[in-house]
PDB file of N, H, CA, C and O in Angstrom:
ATOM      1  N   UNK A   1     -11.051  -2.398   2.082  1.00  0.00           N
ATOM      2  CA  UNK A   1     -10.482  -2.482   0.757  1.00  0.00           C
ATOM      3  C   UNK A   1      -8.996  -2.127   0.764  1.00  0.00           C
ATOM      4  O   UNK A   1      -8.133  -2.567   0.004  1.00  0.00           O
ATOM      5  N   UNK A   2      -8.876  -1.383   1.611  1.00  0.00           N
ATOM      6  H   UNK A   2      -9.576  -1.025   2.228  1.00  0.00           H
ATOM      7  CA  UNK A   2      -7.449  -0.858   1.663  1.00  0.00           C
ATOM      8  C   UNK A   2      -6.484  -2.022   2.128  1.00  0.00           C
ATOM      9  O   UNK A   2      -5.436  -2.277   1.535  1.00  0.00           O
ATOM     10  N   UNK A   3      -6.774  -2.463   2.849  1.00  0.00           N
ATOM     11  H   UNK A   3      -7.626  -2.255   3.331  1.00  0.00           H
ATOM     12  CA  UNK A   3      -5.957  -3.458   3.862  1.00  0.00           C
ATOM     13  C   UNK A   3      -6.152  -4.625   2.807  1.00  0.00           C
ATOM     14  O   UNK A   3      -5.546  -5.538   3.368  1.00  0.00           O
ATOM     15  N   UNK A   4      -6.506  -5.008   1.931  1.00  0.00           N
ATOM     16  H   UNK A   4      -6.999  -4.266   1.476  1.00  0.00           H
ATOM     17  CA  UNK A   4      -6.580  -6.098   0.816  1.00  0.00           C
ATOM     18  C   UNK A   4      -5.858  -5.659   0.212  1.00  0.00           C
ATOM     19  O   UNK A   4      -5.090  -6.561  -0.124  1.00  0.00           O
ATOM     20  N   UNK A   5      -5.563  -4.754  -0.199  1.00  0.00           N
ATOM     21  H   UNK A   5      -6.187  -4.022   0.074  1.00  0.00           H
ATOM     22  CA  UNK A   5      -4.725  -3.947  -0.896  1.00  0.00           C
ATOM     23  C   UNK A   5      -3.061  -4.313  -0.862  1.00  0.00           C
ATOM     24  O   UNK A   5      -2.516  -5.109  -1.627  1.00  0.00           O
ATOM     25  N   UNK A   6      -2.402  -3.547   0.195  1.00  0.00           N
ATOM     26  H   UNK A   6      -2.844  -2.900   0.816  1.00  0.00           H
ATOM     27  CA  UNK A   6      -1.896  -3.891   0.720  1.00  0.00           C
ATOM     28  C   UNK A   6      -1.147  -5.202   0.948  1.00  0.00           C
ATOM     29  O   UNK A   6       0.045  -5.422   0.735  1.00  0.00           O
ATOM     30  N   UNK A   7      -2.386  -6.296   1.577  1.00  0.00           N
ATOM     31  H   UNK A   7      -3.354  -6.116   1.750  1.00  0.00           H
ATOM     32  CA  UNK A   7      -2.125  -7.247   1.457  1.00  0.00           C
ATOM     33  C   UNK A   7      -1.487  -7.855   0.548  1.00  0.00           C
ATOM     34  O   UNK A   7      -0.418  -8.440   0.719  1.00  0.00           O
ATOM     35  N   UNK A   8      -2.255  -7.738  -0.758  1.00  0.00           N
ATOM     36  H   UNK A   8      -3.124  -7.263  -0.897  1.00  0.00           H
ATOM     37  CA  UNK A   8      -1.993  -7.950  -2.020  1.00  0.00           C
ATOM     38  C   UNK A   8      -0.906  -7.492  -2.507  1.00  0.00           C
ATOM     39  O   UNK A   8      -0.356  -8.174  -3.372  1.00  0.00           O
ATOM     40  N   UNK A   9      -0.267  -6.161  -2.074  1.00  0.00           N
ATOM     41  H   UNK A   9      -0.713  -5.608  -1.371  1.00  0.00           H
ATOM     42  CA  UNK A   9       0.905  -5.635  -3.228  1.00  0.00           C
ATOM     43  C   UNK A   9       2.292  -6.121  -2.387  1.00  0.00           C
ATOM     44  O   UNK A   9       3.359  -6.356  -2.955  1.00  0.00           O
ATOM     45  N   UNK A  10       2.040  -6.244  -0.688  1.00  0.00           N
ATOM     46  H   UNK A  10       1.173  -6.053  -0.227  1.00  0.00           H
ATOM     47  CA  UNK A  10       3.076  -7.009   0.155  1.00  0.00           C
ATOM     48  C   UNK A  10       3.105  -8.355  -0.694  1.00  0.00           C
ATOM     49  O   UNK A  10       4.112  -8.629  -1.347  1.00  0.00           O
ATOM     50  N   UNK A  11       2.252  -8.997  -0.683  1.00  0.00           N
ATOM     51  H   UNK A  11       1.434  -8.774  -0.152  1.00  0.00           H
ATOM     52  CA  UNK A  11       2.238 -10.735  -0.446  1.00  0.00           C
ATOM     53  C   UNK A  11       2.362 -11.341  -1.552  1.00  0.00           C
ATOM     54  O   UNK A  11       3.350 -11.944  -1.971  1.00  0.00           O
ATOM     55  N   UNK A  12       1.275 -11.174  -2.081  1.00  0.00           N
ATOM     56  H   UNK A  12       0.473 -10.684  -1.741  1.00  0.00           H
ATOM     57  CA  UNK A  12       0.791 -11.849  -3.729  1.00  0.00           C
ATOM     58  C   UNK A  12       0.859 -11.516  -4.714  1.00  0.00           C
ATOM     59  O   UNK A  12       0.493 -12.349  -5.543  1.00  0.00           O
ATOM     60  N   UNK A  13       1.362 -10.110  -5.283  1.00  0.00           N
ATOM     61  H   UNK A  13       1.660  -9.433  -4.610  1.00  0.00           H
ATOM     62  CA  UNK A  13       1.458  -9.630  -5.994  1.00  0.00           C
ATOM     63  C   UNK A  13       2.743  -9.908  -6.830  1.00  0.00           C
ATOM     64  O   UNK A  13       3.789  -9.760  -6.198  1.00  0.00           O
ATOM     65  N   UNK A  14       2.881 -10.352  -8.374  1.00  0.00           N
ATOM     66  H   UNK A  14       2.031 -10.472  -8.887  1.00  0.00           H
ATOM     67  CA  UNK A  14       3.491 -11.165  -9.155  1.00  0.00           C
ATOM     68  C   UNK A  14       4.426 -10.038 -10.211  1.00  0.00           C
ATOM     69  O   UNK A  14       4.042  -9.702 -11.332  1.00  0.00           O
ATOM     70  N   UNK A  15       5.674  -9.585  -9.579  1.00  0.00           N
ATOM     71  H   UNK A  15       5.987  -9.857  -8.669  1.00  0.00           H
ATOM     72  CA  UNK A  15       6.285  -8.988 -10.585  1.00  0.00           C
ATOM     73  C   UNK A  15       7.291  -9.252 -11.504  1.00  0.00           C
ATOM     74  O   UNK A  15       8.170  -9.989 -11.057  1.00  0.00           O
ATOM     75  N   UNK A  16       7.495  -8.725 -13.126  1.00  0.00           N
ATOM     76  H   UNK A  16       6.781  -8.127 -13.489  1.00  0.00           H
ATOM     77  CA  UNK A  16       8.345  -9.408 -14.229  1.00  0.00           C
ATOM     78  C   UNK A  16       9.226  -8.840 -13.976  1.00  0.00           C
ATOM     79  O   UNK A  16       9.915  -8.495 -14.936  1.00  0.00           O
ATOM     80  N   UNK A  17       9.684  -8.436 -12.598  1.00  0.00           N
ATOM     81  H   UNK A  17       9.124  -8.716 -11.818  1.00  0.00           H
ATOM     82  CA  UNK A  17      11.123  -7.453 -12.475  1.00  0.00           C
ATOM     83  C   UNK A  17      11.748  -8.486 -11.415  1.00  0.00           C
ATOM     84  O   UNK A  17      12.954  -8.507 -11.172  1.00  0.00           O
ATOM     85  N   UNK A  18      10.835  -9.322 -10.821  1.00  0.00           N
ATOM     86  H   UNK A  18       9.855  -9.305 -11.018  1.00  0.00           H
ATOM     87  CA  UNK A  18      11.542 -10.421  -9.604  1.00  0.00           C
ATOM     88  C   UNK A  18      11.751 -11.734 -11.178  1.00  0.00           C
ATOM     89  O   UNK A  18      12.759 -12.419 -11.352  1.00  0.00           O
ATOM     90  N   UNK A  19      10.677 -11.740 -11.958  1.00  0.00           N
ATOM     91  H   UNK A  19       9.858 -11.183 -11.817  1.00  0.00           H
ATOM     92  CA  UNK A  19      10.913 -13.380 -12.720  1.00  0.00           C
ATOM     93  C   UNK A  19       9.962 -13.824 -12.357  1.00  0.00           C
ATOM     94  O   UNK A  19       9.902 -15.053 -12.392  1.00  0.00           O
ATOM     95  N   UNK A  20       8.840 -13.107 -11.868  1.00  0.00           N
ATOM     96  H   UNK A  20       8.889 -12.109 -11.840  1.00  0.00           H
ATOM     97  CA  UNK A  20       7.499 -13.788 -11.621  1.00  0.00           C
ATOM     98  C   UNK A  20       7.613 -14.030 -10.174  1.00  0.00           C
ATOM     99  O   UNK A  20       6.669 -14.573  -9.600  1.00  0.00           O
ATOM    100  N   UNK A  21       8.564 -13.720  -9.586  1.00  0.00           N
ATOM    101  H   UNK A  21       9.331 -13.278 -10.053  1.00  0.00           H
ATOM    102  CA  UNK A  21       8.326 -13.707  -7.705  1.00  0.00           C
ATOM    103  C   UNK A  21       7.327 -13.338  -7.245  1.00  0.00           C
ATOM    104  O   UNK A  21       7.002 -12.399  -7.971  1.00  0.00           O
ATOM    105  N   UNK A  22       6.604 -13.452  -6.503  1.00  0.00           N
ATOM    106  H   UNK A  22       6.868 -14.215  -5.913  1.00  0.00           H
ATOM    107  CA  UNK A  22       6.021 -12.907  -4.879  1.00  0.00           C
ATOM    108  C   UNK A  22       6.790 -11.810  -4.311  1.00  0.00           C
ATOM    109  O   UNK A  22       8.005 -11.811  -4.509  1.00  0.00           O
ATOM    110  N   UNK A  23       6.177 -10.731  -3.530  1.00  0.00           N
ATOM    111  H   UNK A  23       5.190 -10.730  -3.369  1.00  0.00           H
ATOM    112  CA  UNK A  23       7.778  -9.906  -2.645  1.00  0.00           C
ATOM    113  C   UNK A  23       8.018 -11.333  -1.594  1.00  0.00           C
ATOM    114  O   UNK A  23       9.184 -11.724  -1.548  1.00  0.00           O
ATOM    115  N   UNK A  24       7.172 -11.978  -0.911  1.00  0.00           N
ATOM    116  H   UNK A  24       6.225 -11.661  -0.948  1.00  0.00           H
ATOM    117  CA  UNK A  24       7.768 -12.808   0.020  1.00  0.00           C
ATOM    118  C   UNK A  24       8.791 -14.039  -0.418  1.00  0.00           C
ATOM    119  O   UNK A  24       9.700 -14.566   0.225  1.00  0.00           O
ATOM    120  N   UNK A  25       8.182 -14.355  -2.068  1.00  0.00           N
ATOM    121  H   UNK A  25       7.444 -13.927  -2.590  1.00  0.00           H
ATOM    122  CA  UNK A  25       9.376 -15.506  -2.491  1.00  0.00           C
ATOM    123  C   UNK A  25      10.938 -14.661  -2.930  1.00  0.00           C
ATOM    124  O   UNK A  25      12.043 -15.173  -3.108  1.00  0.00           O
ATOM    125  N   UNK A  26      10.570 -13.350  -3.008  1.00  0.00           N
ATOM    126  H   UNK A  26       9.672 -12.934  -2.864  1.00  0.00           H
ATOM    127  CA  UNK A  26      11.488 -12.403  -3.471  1.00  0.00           C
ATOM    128  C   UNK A  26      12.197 -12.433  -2.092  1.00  0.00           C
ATOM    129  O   UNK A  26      13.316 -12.928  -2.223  1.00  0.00           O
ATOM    130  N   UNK A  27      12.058 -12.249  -1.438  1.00  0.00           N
ATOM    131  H   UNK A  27      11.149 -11.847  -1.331  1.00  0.00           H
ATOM    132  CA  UNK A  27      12.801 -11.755   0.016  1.00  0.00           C
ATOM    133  C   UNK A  27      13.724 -12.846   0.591  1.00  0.00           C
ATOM    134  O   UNK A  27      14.755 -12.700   1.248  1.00  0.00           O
ATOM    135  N   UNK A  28      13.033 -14.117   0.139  1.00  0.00           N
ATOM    136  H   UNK A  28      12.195 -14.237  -0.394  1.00  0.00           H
ATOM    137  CA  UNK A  28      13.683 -15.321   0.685  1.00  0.00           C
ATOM    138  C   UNK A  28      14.499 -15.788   0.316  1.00  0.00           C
ATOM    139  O   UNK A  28      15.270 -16.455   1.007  1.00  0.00           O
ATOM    140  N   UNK A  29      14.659 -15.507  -1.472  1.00  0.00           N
ATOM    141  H   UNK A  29      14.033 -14.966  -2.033  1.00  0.00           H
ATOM    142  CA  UNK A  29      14.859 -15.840  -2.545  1.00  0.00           C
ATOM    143  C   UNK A  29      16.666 -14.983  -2.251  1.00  0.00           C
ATOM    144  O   UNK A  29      17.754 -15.555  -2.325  1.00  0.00           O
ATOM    145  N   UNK A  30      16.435 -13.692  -1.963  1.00  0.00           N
ATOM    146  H   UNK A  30      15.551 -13.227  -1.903  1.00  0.00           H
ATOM    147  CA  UNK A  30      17.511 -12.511  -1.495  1.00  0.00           C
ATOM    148  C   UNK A  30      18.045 -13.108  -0.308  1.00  0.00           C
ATOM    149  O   UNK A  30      19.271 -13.208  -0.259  1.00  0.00           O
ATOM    150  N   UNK A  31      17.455 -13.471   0.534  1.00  0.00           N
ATOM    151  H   UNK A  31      16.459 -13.390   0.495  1.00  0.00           H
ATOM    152  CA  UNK A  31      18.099 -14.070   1.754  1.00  0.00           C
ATOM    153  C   UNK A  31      19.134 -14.974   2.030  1.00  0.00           C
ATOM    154  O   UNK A  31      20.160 -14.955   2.709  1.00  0.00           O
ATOM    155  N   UNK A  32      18.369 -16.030   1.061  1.00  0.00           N
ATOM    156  H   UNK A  32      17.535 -16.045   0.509  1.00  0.00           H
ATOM    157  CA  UNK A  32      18.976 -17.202   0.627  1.00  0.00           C
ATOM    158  C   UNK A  32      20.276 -17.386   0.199  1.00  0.00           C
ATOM    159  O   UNK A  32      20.931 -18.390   0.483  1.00  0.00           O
ATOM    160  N   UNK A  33      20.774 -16.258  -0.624  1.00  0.00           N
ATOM    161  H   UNK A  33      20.242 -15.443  -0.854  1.00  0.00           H
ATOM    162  CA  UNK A  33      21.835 -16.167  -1.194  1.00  0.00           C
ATOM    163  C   UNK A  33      23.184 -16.062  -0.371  1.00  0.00           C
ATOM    164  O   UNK A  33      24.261 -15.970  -0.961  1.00  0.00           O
TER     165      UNK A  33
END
């Protein structure tokens, strides 16, 4: 459960502080620039 977790708050997890990003579309998104 833990490691889903995790998974979830790294990967998939959808925040209104990115604009509805991903951290991974977030990161790329930062990169990109």
């Amino acid at each position: 459960m833990t490691k889903n977790y995790v998974d979830w708050f790294n990967n998939r997890r959808i925040s209104q502080k990115t604009k509805g990003m991903t951290p991974c579309e977030y990161r790329e998104h930062a990169l990109a620039v």
